[in-house]
C-alpha positions in Angstrom: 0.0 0.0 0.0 1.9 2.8 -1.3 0.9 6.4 -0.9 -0.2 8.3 -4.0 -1.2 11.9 -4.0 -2.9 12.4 -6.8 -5.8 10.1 -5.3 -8.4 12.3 -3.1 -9.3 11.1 0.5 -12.8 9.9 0.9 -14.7 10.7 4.3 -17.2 8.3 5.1 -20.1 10.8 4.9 -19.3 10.6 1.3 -19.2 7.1 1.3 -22.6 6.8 2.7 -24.5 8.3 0.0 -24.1 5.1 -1.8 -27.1 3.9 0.3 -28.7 6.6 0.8 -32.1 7.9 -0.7 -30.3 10.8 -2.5 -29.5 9.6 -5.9 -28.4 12.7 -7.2 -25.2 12.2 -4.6 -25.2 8.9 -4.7 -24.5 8.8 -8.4 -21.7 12.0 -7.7 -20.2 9.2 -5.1 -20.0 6.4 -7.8 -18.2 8.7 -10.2 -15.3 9.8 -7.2 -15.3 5.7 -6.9 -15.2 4.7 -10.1 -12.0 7.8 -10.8 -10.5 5.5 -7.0 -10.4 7.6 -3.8 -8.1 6.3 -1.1 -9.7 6.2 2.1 -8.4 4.1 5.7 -10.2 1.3 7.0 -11.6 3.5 9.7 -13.8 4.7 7.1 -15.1 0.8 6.2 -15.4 0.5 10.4 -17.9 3.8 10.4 -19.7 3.0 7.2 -20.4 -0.4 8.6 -21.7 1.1 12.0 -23.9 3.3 10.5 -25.3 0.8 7.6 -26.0 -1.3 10.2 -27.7 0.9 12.9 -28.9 3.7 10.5 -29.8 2.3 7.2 -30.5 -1.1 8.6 -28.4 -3.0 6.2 -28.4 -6.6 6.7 -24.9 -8.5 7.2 -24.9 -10.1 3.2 -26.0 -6.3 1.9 -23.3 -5.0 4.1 -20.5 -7.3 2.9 -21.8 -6.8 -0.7 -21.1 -3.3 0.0 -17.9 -2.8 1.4 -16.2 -5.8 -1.1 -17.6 -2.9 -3.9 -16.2 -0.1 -1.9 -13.1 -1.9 -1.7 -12.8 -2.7 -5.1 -12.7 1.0 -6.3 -10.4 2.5 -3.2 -6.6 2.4 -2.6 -7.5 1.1 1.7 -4.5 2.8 4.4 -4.2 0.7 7.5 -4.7 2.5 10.8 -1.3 3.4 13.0 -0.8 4.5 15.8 1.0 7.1 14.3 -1.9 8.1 12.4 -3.6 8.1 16.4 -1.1 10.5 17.6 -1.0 12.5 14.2 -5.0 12.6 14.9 -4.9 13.7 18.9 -2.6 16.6 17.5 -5.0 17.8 14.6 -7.6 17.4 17.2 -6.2 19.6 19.6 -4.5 22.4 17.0 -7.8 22.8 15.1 -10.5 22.0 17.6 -12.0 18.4 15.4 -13.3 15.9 17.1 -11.5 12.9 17.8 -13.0 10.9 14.6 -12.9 13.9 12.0 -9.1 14.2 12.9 -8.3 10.6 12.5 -9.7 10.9 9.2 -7.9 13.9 8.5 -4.7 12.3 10.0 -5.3 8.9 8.0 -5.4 11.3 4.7 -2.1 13.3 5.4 -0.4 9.9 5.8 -1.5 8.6 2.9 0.0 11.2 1.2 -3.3 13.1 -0.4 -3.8 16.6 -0.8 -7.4 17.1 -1.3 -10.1 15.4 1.1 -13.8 15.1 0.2 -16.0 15.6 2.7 -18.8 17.3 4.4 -17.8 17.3 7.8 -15.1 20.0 7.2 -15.1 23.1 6.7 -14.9 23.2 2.5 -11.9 25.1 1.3 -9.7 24.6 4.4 -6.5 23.6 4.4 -5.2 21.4 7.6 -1.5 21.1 8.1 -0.8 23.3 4.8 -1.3 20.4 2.9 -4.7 18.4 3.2 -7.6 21.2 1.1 -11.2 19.7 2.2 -13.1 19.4 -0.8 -17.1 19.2 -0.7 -18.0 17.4 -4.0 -21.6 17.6 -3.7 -21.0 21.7 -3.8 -22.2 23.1 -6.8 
């Protein structure tokens, strides 16, 4: 698993509109999938939680959909450097503890843009990382 800058990091919030009632993002999704996203496996760990306890998924629906996810994405383990790298970004810029892993787990794997909603769009975290809201017209 090698890092490559060029791909964008996907937030999980993203990732979620692939079973969502919202086609209109969940077709803007399968297009960032189908151009490959990197994203860590903390990502898979959340989008499992919530398809299970939110969209009510069952477990064959929710293995269908991560083996597709996983198909289409470049997957970064967790570290517990990206833990510590996370507790820092958490404290310098006031995100809570899961936003900054995912913003942690992006820097690591070397991106430069990540797409998400939970940002603020068009900030830049360690002068490096620019969040990105693709649903944003």
């Amino acid at each position: 698993m090698t890092a490559t800058a060029a791909l964008p990091f996907a937030d999980t919030n993203v990732l979620l509109y692939l079973i969502s009632r919202d086609a209109a993002k969940a077709r803007r999704t399968e297009k960032l999938l189908a151009a490959r996203v990197a994203i860590s496996v903390q990502v898979l760990n959340e989008f499992s939680n919530v398809a299970r306890r939110k969209h009510c998924l069952d477990w064959n629906e929710l293995n269908e959909t991560l083996a597709g996810i996983r198909h289409f994405v470049e997957l970064h383990p967790l570290t517990l450097d990206t833990h510590l790298l996370g507790l820092a970004l958490a404290e310098r810029y006031g995100f809570s503890i899961c936003d900054s892993m995912i913003a942690a787990a992006a820097l690591q794997a070397g991106c430069d843009t990540l797409f998400s909603e939970d940002f603020q769009a068009g900030q830049v975290i360690d002068r490096r990382l620019k969040i990105v809201n693709p649903f944003a017209h």
